[in-house]
C-alpha positions as CSV (number, residue, x, y, z in Angstrom):
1,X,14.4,-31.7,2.8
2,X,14.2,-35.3,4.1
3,X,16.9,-37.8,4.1
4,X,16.2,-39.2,1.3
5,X,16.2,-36.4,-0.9
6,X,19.5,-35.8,0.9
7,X,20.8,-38.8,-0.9
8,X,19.3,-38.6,-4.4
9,X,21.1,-35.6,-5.2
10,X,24.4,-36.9,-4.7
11,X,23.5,-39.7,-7.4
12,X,25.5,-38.6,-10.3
13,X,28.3,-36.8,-9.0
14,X,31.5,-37.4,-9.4
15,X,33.5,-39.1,-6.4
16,X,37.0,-39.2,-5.9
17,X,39.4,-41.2,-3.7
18,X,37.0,-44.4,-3.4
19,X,38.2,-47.6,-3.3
20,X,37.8,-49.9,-6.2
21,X,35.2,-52.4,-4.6
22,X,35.6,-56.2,-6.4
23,X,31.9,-57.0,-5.3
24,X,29.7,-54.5,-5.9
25,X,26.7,-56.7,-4.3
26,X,28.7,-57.4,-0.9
27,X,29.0,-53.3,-1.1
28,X,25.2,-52.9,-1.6
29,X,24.5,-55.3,1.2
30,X,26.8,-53.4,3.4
31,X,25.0,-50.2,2.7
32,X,22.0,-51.6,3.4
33,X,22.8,-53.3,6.7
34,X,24.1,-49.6,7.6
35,X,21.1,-48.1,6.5
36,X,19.6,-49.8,8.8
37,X,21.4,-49.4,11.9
38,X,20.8,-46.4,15.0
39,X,23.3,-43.5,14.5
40,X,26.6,-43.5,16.1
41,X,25.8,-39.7,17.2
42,X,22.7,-37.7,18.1
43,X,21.3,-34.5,17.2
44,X,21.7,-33.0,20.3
45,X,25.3,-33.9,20.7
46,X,25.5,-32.2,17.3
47,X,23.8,-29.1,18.7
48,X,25.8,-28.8,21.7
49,X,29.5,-28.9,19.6
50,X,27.7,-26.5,17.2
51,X,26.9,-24.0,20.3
52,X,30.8,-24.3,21.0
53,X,32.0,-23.9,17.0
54,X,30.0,-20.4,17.8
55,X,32.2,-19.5,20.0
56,X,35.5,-20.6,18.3
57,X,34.3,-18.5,15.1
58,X,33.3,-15.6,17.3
59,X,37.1,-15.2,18.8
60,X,35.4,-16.7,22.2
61,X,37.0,-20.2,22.4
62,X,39.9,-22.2,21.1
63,X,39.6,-25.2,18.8
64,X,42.1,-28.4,18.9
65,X,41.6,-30.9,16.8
66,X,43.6,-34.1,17.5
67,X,44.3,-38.1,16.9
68,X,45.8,-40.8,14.9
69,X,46.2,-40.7,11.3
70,X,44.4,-43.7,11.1
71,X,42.8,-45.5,13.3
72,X,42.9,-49.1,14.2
73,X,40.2,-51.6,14.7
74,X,42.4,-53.0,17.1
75,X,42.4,-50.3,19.7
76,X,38.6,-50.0,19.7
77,X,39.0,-51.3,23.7
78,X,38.3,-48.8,26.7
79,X,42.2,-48.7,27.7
80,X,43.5,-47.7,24.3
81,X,40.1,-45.3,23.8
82,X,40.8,-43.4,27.6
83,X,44.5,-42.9,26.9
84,X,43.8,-41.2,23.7
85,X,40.7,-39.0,25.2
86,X,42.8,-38.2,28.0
87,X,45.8,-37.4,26.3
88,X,43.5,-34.6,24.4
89,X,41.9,-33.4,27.5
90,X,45.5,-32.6,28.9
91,X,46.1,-30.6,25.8
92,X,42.9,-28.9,26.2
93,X,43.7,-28.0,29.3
94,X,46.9,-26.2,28.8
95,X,45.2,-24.3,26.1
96,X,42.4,-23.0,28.7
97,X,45.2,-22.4,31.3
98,X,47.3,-20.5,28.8
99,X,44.9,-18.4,27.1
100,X,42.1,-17.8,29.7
101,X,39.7,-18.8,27.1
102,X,37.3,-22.0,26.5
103,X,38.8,-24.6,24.6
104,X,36.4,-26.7,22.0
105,X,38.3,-30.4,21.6
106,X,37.2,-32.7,18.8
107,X,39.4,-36.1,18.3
108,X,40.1,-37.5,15.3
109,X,38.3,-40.5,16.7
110,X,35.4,-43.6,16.8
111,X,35.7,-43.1,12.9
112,X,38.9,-42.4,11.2
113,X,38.8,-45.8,9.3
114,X,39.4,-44.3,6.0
115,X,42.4,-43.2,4.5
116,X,42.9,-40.8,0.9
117,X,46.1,-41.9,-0.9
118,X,48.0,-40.0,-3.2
119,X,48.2,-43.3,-5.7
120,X,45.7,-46.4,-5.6
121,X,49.1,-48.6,-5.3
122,X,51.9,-48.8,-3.8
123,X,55.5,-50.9,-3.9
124,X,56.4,-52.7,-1.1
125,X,59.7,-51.2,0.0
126,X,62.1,-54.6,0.8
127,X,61.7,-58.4,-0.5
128,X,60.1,-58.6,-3.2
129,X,58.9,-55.1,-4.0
130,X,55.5,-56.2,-4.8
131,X,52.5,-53.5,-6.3
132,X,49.7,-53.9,-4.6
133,X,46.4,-51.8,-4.1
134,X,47.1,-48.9,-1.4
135,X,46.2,-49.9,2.4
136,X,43.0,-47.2,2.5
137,X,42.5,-47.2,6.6
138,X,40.8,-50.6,8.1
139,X,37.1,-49.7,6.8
140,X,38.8,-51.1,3.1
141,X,41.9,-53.3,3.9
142,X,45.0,-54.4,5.7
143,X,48.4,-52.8,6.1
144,X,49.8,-55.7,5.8
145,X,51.8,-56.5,2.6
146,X,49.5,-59.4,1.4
147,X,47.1,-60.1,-1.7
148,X,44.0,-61.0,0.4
149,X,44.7,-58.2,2.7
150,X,45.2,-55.6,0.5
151,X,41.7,-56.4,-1.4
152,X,38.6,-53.9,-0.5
153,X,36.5,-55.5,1.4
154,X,32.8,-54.3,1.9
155,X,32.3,-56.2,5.6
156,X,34.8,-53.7,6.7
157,X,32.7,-50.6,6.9
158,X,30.3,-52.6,9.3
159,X,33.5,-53.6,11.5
160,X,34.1,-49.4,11.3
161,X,30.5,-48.9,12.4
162,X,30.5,-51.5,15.5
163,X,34.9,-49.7,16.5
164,X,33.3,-46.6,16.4
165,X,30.0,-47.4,18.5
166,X,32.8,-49.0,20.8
167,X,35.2,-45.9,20.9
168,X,32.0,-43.5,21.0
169,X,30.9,-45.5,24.2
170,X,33.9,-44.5,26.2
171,X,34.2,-41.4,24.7
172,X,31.0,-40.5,26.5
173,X,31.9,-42.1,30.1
174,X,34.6,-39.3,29.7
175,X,32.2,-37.0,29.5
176,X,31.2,-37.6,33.1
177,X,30.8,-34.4,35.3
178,X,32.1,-32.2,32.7
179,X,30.6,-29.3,31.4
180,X,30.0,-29.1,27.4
181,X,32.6,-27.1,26.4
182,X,35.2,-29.4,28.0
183,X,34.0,-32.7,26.2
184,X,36.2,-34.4,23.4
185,X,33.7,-34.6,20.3
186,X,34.5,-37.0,17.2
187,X,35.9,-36.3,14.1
188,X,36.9,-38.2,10.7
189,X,37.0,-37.5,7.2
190,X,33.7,-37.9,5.5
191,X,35.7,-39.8,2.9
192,X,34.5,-43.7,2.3
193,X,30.6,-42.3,0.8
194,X,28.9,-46.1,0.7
195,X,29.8,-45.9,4.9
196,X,28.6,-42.3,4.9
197,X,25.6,-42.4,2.9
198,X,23.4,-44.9,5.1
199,X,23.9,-42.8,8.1
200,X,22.8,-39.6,6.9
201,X,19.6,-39.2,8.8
202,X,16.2,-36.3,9.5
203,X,16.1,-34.6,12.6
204,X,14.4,-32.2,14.7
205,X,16.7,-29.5,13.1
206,X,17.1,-31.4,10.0
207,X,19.0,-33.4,8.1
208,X,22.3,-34.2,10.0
209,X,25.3,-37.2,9.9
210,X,25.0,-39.7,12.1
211,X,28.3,-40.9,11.5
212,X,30.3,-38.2,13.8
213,X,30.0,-35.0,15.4
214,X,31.8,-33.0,13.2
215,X,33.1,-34.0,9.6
216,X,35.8,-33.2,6.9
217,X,36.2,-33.1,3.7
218,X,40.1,-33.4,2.6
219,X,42.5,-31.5,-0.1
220,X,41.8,-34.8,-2.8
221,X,37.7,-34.7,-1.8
222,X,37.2,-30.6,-2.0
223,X,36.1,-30.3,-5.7
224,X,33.5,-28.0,-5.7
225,X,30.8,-30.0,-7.8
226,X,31.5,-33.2,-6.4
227,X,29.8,-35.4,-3.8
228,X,31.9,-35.0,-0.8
229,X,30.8,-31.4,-1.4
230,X,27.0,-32.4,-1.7
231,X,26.9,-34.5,1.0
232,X,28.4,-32.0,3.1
233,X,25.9,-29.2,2.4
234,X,23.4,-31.0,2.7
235,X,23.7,-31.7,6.8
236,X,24.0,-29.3,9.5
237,X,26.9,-30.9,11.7
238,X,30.0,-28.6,11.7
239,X,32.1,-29.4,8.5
240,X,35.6,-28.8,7.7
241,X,37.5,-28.6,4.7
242,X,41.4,-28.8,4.0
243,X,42.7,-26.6,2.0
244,X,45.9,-27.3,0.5
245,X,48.7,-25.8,-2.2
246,X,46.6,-26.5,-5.0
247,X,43.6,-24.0,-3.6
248,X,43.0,-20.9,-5.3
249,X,41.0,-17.8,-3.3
250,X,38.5,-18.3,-5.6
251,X,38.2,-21.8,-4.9
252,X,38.2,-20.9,-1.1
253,X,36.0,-18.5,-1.1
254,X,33.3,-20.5,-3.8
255,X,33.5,-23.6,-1.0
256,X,33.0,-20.8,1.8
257,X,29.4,-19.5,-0.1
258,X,28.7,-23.5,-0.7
259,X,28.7,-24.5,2.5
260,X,27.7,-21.7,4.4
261,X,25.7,-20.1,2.7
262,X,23.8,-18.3,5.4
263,X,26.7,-17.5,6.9
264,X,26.5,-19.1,10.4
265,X,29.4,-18.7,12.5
266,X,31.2,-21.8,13.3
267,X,29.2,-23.5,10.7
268,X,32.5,-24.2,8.3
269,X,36.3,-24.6,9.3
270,X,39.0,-24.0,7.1
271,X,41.9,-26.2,8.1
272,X,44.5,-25.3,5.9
273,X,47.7,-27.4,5.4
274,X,50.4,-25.5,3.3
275,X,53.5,-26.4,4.4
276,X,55.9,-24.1,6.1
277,X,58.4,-23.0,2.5
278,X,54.3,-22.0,0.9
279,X,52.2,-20.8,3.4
280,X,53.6,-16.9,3.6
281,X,53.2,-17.4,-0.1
282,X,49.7,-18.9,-0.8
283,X,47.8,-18.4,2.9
284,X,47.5,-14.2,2.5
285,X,45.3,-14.2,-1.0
286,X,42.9,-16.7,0.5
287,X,42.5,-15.7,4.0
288,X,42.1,-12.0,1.9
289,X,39.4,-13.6,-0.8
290,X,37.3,-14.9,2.2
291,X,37.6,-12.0,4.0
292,X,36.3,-9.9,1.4
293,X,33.7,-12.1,-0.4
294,X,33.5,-15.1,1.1
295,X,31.0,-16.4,3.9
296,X,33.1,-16.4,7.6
297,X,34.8,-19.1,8.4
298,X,36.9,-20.6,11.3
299,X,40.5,-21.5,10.5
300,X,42.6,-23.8,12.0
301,X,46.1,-24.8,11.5
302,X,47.2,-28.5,10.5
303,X,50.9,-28.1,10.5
304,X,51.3,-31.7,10.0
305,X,50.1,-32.5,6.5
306,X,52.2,-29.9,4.3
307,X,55.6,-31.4,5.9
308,X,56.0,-34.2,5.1
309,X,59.2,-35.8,3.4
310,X,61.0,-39.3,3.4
311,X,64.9,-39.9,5.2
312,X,65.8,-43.1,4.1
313,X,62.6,-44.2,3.1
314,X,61.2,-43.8,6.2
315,X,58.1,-41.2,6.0
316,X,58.4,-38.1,9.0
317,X,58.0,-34.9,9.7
318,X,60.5,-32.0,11.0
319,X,58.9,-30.5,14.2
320,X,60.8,-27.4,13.0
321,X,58.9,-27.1,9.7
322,X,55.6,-27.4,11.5
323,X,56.6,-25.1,14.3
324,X,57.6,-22.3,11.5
325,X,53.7,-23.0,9.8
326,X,52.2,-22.6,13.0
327,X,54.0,-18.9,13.3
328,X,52.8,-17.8,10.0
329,X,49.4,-19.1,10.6
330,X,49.3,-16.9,13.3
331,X,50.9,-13.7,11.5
332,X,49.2,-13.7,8.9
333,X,45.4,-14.5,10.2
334,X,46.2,-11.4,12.7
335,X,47.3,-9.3,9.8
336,X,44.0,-10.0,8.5
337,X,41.8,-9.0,11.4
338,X,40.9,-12.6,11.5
339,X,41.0,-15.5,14.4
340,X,43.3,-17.9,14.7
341,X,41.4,-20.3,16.2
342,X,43.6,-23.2,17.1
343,X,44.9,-26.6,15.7
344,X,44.8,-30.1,13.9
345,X,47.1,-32.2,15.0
346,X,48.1,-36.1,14.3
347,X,49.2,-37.4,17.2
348,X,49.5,-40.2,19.9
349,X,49.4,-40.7,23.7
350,X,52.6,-43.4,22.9
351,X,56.1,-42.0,23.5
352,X,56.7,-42.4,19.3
353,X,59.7,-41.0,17.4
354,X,57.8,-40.5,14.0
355,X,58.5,-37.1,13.9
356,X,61.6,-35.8,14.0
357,X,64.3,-32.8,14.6
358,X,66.2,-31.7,11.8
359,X,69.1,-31.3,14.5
360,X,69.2,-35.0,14.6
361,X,72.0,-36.4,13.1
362,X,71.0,-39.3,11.9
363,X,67.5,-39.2,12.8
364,X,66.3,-42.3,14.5
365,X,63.3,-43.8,14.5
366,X,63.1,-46.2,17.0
367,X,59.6,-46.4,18.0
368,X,57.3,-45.8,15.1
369,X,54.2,-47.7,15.0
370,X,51.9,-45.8,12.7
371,X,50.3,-47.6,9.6
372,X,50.0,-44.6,7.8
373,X,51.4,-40.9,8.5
374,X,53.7,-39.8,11.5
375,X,51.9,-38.4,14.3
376,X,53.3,-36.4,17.5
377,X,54.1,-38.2,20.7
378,X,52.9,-35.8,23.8
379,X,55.6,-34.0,24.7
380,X,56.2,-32.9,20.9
381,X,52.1,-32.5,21.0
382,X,52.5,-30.3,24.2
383,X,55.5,-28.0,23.1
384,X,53.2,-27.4,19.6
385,X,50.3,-26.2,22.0
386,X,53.0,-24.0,23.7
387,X,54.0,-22.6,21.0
388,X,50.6,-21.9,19.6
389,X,49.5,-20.0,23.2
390,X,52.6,-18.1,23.1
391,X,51.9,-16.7,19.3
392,X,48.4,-15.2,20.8
């Protein structure tokens, strides 16, 4: 299969969550400059984070997964990029110490420009209470509560490209004197398809992603038929999926035999995001239906995506509620003979109060700088890796 066959057959299928471009020739033009342009991350890279998925899905290694919600063009500079890289590695670390096992570490980083949303508006919450189109990560828009902002703009997803060659460039000075297994691999959500298409490239082992090392696909993007789905099938990084309360074991278990269909350990990761009051409920049947009929997978706990509620308008999360999901991952992958292999985490170097303690009375948020969703500050981050080691 070349590249280009790659592409055709996702022409056609039906793709949800993309923004509603006003200029469909500035969009064409973007594609094409992409197109165009050296990948962000090479095969062998690719190979080497596949060689350490192996030994995640084999019950060798630990996985975390880690970063900001949504990242910022702005912090695309070697300061902001080495906080956040070492911040990870220290996370790593404490998972190696505590477990006596390799730890594989992939950032949600040089590439999480693109945001789903659960509407394509949103109110502004004081003044005037505008509607305006939903801020959809940097690679689309602004944050910022303003018309010209808010509109999609196609000259974004070339700004992502040139943050992420930026952040990837530091990301590999880290890598400096450090065997593979300790490296901190990229991550985003292969979400924004007119930035992911271009990139999709033919290589010695075949047809890959240039876009990041490894690549998910989210709870909104997962339909079975559709062309997050294709595109994903059709390259041979290391692909996740999130799977959410709306899955079904079939549905699990049909994505499992889509995107692995040979069966590869470490090949597909199930991160699945339940939410503490469902996931002793709805987490047994599908770990069960894979398990049984499904091809293997590795799973992985995101405790932060199924917790989330509002207090006084302000979004958070209760570190409670995503320390009781974390416990029943655990249980009920081990009741299953299956490995829990580690975690997703949003979170920050920055000493943050987004998420909270239901203890707090009132809450207070006092330092919360996220555009988007509330991520964990380090100590919160480290006590959630504690936690985790202390389950196994």
């Amino acid at each position: 299969m070349t590249a280009t066959t790659t592409l055709t057959t996702l022409t056609g299928r039906s793709a949800a969550q993309q923004p509603h471009w006003p200029d469909p020739v500035a969009l064409e033009e973007a594609e094409r400059e992409l197109t165009e342009r050296p990948v962000l991350v090479t095969e062998p890279e690719i190979v080497e984070l596949t060689g350490g998925m192996d030994l995640v899905a084999r019950g060798s290694a630990l996985l975390l997964q880690g970063g900001d919600c949504a990242e910022r063009f702005h912090e695309a500079v070697p300061e902001l990029v080495r906080q956040k890289v070492d911040n990870l590695q220290g996370l790593a670390a404490i998972m190696r110490s505590g477990s006596g096992l390799p730890a594989v570490t992939i950032g949600r980083i040089a590439g999480q420009y693109g945001k789903p949303r659960s509407s394509p508006f949103e109110t502004e919450e004081t003044g005037s209470r505008r509607q305006m189109p939903s801020y959809c990560g940097d690679a689309v828009n602004e944050p910022e509560f303003e018309p010209v902002g808010r509109t999609p703009q196609p000259r974004r997803l070339l700004t992502a490209y040139e943050c992420s060659r930026l952040v990837l460039d530091e990301v590999r000075r880290s890598w400096s004197q450090r065997p593979v297994l300790e490296r901190v691999y990229t991550s985003h959500e292969l979400l924004l398809l007119p930035y992911e298409r271009p990139l999709v490239r033919l290589g010695a082992y075949g047809v890959y992603s240039g876009s990041t090392h490894f690549g998910w696909i989210g709870e909104r993007t997962r339909a079975h038929d559709g062309a997050h789905v294709a595109l994903s099938r059709a390259v041979h990084n290391p692909i996740g999926v999130k799977l959410g309360p709306s899955v079904s074991p079939d549905d699990a278990v049909a994505l499992s035999r889509s995107l692995n269909p040979e069966g590869i350990p470490g090949r597909l990761t199930f991160i699945v995001r339940f939410g503490a009051k469902d996931v002793d409920r709805l987490l047994p049947p599908v770990v069960e239906a894979v398990h049984r009929h499904g091809s293997p997978a590795v799973w992985l706990c995101d405790p932060m995506h199924g917790n989330g509620l509002k207090i006084n308008g302000q979004k958070t999360r209760l570190v409670e509620r995503m320390h009781a999901e974390v416990e029943s991952f655990v249980r009920t992958l081990r009741r299953h003979r299956e490995w829990p292999a580690g975690l997703h985490l949003e979170l920050t170097p920055d000493p943050v109060t987004e998420c909270v303690s239901e203890l707090a009375q009132p809450p207070r948020f006092t330092d919360f700088r996220s555009t988007c969703d509330p991520r964990l500050n380090p100590r919160q981050a480290t006590e959630m890796v504690a936690l985790f080691l202390s389950l196994l």
